[in-house]
C-alpha positions in Angstrom: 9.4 -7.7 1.1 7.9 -10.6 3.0 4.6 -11.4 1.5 6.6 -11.3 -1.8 9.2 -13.9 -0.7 6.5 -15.9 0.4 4.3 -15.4 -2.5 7.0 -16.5 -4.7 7.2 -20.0 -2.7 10.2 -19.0 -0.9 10.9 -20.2 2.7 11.7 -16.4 4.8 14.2 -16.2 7.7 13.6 -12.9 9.7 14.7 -11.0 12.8 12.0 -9.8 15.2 10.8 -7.0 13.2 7.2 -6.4 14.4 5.8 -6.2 11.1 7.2 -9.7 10.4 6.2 -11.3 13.3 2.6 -10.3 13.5 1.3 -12.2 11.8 3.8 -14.2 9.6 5.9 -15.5 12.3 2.8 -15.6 14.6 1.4 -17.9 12.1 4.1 -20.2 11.7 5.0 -18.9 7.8 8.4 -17.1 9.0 11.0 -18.5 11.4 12.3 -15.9 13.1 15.5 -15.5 14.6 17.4 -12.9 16.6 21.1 -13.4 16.8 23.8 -15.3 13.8 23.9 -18.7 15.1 19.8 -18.9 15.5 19.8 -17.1 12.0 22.3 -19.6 10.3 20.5 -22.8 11.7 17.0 -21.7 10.7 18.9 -20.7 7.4 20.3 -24.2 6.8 17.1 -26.4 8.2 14.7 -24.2 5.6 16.7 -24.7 2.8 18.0 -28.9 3.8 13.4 -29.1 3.8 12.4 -26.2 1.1 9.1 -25.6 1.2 5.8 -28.3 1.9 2.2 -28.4 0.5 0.9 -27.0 4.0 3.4 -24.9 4.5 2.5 -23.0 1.0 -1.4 -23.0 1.4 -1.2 -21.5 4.4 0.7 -19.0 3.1 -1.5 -18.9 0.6 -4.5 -18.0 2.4 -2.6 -15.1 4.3 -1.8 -13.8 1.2 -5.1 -14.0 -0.2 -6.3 -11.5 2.5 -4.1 -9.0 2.1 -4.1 -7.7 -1.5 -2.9 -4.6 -2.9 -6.2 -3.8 -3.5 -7.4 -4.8 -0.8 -5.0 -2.5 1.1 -5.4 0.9 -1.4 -9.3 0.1 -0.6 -8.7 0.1 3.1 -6.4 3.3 2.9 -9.0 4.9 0.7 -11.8 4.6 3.4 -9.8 5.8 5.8 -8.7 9.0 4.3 -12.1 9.8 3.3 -13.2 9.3 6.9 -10.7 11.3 8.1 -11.5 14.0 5.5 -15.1 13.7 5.9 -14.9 14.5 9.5 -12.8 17.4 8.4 -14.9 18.8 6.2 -17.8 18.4 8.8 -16.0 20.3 11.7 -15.2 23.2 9.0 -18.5 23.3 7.7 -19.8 23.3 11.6 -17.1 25.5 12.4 -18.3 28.1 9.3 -22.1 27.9 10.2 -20.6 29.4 13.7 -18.9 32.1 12.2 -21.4 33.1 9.8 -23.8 33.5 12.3 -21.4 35.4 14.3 -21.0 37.8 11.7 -24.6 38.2 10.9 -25.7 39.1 14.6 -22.7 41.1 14.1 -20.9 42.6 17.2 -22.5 43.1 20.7 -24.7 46.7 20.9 -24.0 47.0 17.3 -28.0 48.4 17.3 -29.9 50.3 19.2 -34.0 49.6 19.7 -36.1 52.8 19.1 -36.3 55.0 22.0 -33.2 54.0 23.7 
């Protein structure tokens, strides 16, 4: 939920969820905080200063990056690398086999005058 808190303007307190700190804590767009008294102050300061001008273009430009679409296209070429590589090894796996069968099995056939 934190790119949409953030994308609606609105200041985020977080604990040190990875996902949260890298990048938006990393980045100065989160305050994070990891017990109730750290929580509370952050809390209270963020909502005493609401949100500046720098503060909300730099989220801005995170957010810019990281689209929906921009992540569906991401996912997308990584499935069809993964299942491009499948489909490679089976087909290279197949071309095995078939050949396999055509020699078919060992002393199957005899040469004349054996």
């Amino acid at each position: 939920k934190t790119p949409e808190y953030l994308a609606a303007g609105k200041p985020v307190v977080s604990t040190s969820i990875k996902d949260v700190v890298r990048p938006y804590g990393e980045l100065g767009l989160v305050r994070i905080a990891d017990d109730a008294e750290g929580f509370a102050a952050a809390a209270d300061e963020l909502m005493a200063g609401g949100a500046d001008a720098d503060w909300l273009a730099r989220v801005d430009t995170l957010l810019v990056q990281n689209t929906w679409d921009r992540t569906w296209a991401r996912m997308t070429e990584l499935i069809e690398g993964v299942a491009g590589r499948s489909l490679a090894a089976r087909a290279g796996a197949g071309a095995g086999q078939r050949a396999a069968r055509a020699a078919g099995p060992a002393g199957a056939f005899a040469a004349a005058g054996d």
